[in-house]
N, C-alpha and C positions, 0 to 999 in steps of 0.2 A: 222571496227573502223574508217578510213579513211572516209567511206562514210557519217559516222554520223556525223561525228565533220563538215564535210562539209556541211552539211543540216541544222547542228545547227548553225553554224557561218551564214549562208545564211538566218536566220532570223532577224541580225540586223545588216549584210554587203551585199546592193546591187551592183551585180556585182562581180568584182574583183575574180573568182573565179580560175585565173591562180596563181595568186597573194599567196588565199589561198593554192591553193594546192601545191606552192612551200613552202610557213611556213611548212605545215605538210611536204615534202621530207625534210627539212634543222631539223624538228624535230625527225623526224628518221633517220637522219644521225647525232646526234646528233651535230652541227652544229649551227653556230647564224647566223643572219641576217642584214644586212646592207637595212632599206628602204629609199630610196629616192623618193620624191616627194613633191607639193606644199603643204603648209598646207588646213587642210580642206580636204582631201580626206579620212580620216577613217584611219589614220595611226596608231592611238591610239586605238581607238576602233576594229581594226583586232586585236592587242596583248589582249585585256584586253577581250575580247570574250574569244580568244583561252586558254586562261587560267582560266576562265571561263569553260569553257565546260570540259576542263580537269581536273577540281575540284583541282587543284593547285595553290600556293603564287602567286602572282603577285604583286611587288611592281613599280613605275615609278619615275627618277631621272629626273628633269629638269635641263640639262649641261649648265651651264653660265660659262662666265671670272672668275670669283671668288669662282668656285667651289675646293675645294681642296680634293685628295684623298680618306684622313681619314671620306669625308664626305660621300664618297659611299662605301668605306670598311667598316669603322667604325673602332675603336679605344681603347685600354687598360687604363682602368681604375680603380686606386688604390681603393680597398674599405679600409676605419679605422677600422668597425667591423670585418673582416677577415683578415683584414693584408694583403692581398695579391691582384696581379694583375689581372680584371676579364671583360674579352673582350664585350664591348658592341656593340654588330653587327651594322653593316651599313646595307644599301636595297639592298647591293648585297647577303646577304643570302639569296635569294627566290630561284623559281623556271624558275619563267618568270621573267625578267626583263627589262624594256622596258628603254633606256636610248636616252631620249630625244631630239632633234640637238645635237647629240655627238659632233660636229663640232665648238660649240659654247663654250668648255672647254680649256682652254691649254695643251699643248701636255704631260704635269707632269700628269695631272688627267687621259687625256685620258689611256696613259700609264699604268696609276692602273688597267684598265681592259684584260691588257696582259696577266698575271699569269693565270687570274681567266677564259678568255675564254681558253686558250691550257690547262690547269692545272687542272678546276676546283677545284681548289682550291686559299686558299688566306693568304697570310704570315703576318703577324700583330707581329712586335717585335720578330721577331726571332723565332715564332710559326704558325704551318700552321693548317690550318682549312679548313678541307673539305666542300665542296660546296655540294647540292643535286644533284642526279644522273641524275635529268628530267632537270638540270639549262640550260637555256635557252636565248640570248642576243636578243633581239630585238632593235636594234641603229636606229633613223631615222634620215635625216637631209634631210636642204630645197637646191634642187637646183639652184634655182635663187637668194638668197641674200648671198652674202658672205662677205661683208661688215663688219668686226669684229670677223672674223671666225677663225679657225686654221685647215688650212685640213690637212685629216689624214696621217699617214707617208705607206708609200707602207708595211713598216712590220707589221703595225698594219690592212690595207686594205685586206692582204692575210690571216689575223685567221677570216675573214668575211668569212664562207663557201660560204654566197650568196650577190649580190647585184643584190634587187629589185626593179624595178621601177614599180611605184604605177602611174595608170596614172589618167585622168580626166575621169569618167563614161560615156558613152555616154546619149543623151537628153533621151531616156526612162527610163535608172536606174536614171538618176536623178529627173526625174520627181517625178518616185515615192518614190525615197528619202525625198523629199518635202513631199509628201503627207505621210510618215508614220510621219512623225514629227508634221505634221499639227493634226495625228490621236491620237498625245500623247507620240511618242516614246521618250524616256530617257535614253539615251547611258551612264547616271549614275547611273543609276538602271537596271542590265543587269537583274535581278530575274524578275521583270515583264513582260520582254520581251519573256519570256517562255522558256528560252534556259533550258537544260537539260544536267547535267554533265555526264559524262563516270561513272558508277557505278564499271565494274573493276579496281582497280589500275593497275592491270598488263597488262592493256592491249598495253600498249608502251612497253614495256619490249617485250611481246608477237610480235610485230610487229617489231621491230627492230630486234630481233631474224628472224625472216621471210624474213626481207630484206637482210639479209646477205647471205640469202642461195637462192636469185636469181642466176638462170644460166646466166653463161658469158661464150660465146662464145670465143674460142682466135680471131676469126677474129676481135670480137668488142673490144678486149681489145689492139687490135694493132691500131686499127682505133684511140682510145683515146689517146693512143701514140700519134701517129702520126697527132692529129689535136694540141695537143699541144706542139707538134716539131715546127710545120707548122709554129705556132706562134710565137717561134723566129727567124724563119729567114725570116716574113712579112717584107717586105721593107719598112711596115708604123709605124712598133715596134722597138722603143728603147728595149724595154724587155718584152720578151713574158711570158707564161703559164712556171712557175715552177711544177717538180715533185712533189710537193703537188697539185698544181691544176689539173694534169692531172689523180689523186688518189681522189678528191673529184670529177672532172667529174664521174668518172666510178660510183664513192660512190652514187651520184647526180641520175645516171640513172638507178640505181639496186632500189634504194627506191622508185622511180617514177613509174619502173613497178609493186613493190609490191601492192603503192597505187589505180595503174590498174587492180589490180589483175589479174598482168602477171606471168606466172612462170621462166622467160628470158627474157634478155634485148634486144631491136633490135636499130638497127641504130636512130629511129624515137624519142627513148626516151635520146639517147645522145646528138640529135639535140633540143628535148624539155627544155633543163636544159643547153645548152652550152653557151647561151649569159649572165643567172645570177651566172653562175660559173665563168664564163673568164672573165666579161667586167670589172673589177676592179682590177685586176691582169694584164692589159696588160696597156705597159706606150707607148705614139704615141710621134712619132717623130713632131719636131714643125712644120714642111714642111706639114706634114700629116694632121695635125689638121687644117693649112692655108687654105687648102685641101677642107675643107671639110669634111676631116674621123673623124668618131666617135669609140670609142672600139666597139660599136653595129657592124656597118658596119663591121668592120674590123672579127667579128665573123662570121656573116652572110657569107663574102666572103669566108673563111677558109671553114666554112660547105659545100660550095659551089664546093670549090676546091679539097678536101680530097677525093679519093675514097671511096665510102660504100660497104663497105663487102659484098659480095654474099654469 
């Protein structure tokens, strides 16, 4: 399953295929996303593929100043002919939802996606409404301008199972970036572009079932411990890896060897998924960041330092 959806996204995303194959571990981990990067690199068009290929809703919220809750939950509305109150869904009922410089909302809106990522569900007047089983957060926002922004609060940064950074293609993927564009492509018409949905539904079910029943070593399950120990008492962390982050690492590297079709985790796949698990969960001291340290670095060196398991 893994391998297809990767084959089919790789017909109208050149490149990016770490990128991809972290969506799919954050999608069997049942899990959202946090992508950061400039605009212009396929931030949009990675989500509206991948839901695309998986024959599921895909709706997309542009976050402004003046967006208000009820306008991404959506809102109870009296009918006269019924007499009664009758919820008219916002676009967070889909599957995939892609929410736009999340960072560009105030912290009231953002807030409304609290409930609905831990919860999957969504309370509207005193009644809750369940979300789809496949619901899925894709949030992007731009690095470099914050100008008018609201960033986000560290409670809301740690229900981000991942933070990915999306970077610039090197000169050959963009080359022929150019040149599929040049040849007709229409990233608003993904149907033309040949891509092909997953014909079973269950095949996410089937796979998340599968990743749960990777083997874990205890050696690797102390090693995860232990790199997220590590991280609070880094001399460049105000506050390192919470017991939930050190539960989505493990989560993070059991789904990475499924999509390798590994039957066990080794060291290799804790280190492949530990900089977009941790780098948004660890807060640097100011001295740190004067520094020079970035949370990147600051993982790298952990990885570096931790023993790996024999």
């Amino acid at each position: 399953m893994a391998a297809q959806i990767k084959n089919e996204m790789a017909k109208v995303i050149v490149g990016q295929q770490t990128v991809v194959e972290q969506l799919l571990v954050a999608l069997l981990a049942q899990g959202h996303v946090l992508l950061e990067g400039v605009p212009g690199t396929a931030k949009t068009l990675m989500a509206k593929s991948l839901a695309h290929v998986l024959g599921v809703g895909f709706n997309r919220v542009q976050f402004t100043p003046d967006l208000m809750p009820s306008d991404v939950l959506g809102t109870s509305v009296f009918e006269s002919t019924s007499g009664a109150f009758k919820l008219r869904a916002g676009p967070i009922f889909t599957e995939v939802l892609l929410a736009d410089e999340i960072n560009r909302t105030p912290p009231k809106t953002q807030a409304a996606l609290l409930e609905a990522m831990e919860e999957r569900q969504v309370t509207i007047d005193g009644q809750r409404h369940p979300l789809p089983a496949l619901f899925l957060v894709l949030a992007t926002q731009n690095p470099v301008e914050y100008e008018g922004t609201y960033p986000l609060p560290e409670a809301q940064l740690d229900r981000f199972f991942m933070k990915v950074i999306v970077e610039y293609p090197s000169e050959a993927e963009e080359h022929q970036v150019v040149l599929r564009h040049h040849g007709g492509f229409d990233p608003r018409d993904l149907d033309r572009a040949g891509l092909v949905r997953l014909e079973d539904p269950q095949a996410i079910p089937r796979c998340r079932e599968r990743a749960q029943h990777v083997t874990v070593e205890e050696g690797i399950a102390r090693y995860v411990v232990r790199i997220a120990r590590a991280s609070r008492e880094a001399p460049t962390c105000v506050i390192g890896a919470s017991p939930r982050a050190a539960v989505a690492l493990l989560t993070a590297a059991k789904c990475l060897a499924a999509i390798r079709g590994k039957p066990y985790v080794t060291p290799d796949d804790v280190k492949s998924v530990g900089a977009p698990v941790l780098r948004h969960r660890l807060i640097l001291k100011p001295e740190a960041e004067i520094e020079g340290f970035t949370a990147d670095r600051v993982v790298e060196d952990l990885l570096a330092q931790v023993p790996v398991p024999r």
